[in-house]
C-alpha beads as a LAMMPS data file, in Angstrom:
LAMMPS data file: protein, C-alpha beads

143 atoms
142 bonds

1 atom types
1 bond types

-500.0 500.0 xlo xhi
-500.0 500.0 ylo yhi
-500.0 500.0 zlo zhi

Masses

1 110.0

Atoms # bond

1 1 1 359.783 306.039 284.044
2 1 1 356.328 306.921 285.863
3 1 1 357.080 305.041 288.885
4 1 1 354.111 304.629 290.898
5 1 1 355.556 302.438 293.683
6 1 1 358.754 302.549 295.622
7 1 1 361.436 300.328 295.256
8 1 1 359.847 296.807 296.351
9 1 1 362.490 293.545 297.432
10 1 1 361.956 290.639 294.740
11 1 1 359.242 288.529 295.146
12 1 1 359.539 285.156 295.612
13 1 1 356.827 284.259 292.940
14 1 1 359.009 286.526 290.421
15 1 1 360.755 283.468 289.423
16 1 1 358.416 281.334 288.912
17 1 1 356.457 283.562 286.463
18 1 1 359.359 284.390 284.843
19 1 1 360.232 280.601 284.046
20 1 1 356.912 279.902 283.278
21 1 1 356.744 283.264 280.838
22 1 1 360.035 281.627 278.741
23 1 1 358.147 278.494 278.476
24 1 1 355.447 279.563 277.222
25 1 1 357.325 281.817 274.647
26 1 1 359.189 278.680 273.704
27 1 1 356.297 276.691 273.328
28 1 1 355.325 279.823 270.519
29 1 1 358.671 279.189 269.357
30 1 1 358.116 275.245 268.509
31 1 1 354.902 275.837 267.220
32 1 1 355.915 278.428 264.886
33 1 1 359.030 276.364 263.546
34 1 1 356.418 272.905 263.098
35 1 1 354.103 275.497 261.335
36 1 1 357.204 276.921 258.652
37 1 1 358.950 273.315 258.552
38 1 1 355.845 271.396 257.895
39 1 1 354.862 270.000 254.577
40 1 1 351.795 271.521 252.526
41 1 1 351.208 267.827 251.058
42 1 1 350.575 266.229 254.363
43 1 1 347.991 268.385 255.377
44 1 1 343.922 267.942 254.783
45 1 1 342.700 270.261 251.461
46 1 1 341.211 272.552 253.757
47 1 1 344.606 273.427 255.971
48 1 1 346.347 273.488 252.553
49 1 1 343.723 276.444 251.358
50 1 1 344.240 278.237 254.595
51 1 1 348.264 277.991 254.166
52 1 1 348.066 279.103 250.983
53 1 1 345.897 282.604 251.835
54 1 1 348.498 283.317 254.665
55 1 1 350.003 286.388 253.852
56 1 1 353.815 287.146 254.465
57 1 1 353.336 289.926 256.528
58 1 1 350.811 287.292 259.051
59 1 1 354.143 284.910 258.955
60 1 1 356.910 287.711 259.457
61 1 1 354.226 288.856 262.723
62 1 1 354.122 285.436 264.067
63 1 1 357.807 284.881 263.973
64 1 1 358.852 288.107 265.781
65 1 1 355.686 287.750 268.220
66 1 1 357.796 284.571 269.390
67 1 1 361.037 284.819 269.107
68 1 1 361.143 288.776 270.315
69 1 1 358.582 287.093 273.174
70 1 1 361.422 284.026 274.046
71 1 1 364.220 286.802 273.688
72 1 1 362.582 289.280 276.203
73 1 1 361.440 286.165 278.390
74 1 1 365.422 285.224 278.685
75 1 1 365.972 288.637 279.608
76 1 1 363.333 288.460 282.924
77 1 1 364.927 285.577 284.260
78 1 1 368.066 288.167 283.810
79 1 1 366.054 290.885 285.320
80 1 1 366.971 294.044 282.414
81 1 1 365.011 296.289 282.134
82 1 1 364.673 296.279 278.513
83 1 1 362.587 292.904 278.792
84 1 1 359.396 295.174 279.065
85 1 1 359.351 296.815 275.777
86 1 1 360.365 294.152 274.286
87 1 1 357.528 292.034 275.525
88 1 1 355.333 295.409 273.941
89 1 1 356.813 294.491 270.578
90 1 1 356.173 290.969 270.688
91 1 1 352.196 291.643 272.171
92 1 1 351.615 293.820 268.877
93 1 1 353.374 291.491 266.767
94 1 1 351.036 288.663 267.917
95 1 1 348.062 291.004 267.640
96 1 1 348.960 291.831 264.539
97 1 1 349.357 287.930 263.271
98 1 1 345.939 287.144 264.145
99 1 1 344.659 290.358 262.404
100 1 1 344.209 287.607 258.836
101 1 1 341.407 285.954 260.741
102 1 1 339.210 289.127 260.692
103 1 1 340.636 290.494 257.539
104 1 1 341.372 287.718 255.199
105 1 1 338.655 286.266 253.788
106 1 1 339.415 282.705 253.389
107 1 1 341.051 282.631 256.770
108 1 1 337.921 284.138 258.529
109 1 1 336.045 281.591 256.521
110 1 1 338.064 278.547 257.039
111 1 1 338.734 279.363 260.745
112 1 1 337.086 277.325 263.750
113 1 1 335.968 278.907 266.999
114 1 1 338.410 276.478 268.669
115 1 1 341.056 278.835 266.671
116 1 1 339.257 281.964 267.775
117 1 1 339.679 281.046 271.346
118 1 1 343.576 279.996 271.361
119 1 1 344.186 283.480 269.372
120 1 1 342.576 285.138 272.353
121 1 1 343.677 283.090 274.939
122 1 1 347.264 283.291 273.359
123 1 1 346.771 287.300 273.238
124 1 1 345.602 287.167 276.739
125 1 1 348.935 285.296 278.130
126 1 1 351.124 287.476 275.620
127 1 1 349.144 290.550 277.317
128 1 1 349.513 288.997 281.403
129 1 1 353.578 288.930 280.605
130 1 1 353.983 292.180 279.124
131 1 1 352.351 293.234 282.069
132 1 1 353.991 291.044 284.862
133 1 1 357.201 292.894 283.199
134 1 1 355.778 296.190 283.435
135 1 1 354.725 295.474 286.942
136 1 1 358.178 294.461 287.478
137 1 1 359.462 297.428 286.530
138 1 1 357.620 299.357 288.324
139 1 1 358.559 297.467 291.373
140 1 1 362.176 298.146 290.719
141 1 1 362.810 294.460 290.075
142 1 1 364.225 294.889 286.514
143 1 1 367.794 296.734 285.898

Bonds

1 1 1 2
2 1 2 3
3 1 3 4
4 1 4 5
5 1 5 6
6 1 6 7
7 1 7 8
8 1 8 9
9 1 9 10
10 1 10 11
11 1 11 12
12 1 12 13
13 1 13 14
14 1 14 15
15 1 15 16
16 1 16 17
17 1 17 18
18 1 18 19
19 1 19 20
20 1 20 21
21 1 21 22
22 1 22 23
23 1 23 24
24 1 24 25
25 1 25 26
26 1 26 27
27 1 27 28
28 1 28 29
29 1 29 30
30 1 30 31
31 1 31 32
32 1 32 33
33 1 33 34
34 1 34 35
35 1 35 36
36 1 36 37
37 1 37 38
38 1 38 39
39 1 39 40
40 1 40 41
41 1 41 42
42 1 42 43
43 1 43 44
44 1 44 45
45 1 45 46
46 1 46 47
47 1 47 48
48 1 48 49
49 1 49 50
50 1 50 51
51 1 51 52
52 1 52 53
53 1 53 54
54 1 54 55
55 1 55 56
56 1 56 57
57 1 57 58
58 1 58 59
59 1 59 60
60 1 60 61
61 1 61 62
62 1 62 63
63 1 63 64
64 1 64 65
65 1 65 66
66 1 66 67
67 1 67 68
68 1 68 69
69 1 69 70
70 1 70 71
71 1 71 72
72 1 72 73
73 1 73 74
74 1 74 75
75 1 75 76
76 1 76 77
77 1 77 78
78 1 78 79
79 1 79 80
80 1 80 81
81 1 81 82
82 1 82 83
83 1 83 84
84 1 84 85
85 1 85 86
86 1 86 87
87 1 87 88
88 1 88 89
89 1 89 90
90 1 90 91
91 1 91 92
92 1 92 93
93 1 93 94
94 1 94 95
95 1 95 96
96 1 96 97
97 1 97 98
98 1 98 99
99 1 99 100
100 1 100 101
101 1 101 102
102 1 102 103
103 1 103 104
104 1 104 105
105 1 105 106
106 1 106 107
107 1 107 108
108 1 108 109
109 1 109 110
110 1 110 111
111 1 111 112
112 1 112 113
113 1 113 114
114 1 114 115
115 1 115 116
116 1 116 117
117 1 117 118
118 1 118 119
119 1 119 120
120 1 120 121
121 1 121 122
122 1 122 123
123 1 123 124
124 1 124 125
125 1 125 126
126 1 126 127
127 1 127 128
128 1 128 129
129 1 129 130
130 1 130 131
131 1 131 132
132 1 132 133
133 1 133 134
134 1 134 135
135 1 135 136
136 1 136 137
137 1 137 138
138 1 138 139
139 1 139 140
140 1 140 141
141 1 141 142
142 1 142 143
């Protein structure tokens, strides 16, 4: 395990990140079902063209990045252990489901910075609560 600290008593704060960690997943969770559910005729041409160059592999990502994200979430507020690597798996999985807007080039061309920004600020978050479960490990909080 690599401990680097000894056994620590639970924080109080611990629950509150970990409630606000599951929202946030869930939130990931909505967005991703309104983005699957939605229908390609109401959108503007230009979301249509972007829907269209999505690859599979950029949906299959997305939807593990949140439901493996709201799965491991659950688990904090249950303190296992196995919350952390899950929370790995769902941090790749979201890198990996932004990768189309370097790669893909109708995405990278029909992409706003306003879209740039959530993708990092959304890796960012992802990032924070794979590591608030690592550092919860470490602490001993998670069995």
């Amino acid at each position: 395990m690599g401990e680097t600290y000894k056994r620590q008593p639970l924080a109080w704060w611990y629950w509150v990140a970990a409630a606000a960690s599951v929202l946030f997943m869930a939130v990931g969770c909505w967005d991703y079902l309104g983005d699957v559910l939605r229908d390609p005729a109401r959108l503007r041409l230009d979301e249509r063209d972007l829907v269209a160059a999505q690859p599979a592999w950029q949906v299959w990502a997305y939807a593990v990045a949140v439901w493996v994200g709201l799965l491991a979430t659950i688990l904090l507020l249950f303190r296992r252990r196995v919350a952390e690597p899950l929370l790995l798996v769902s941090l790749t999985a979201t890198f990996i489901s932004f990768l189309p807007y370097a790669i893909v080039p109708v995405i990278r061309d029909g992409i706003t910075t306003n879209d740039i920004a959530l993708a990092i600020g959304i890796l960012l978050v992802t990032g924070s609560i794979w590591s608030f479960a690592r550092h919860s490990h470490q602490r001993g909080w998670l069995h």
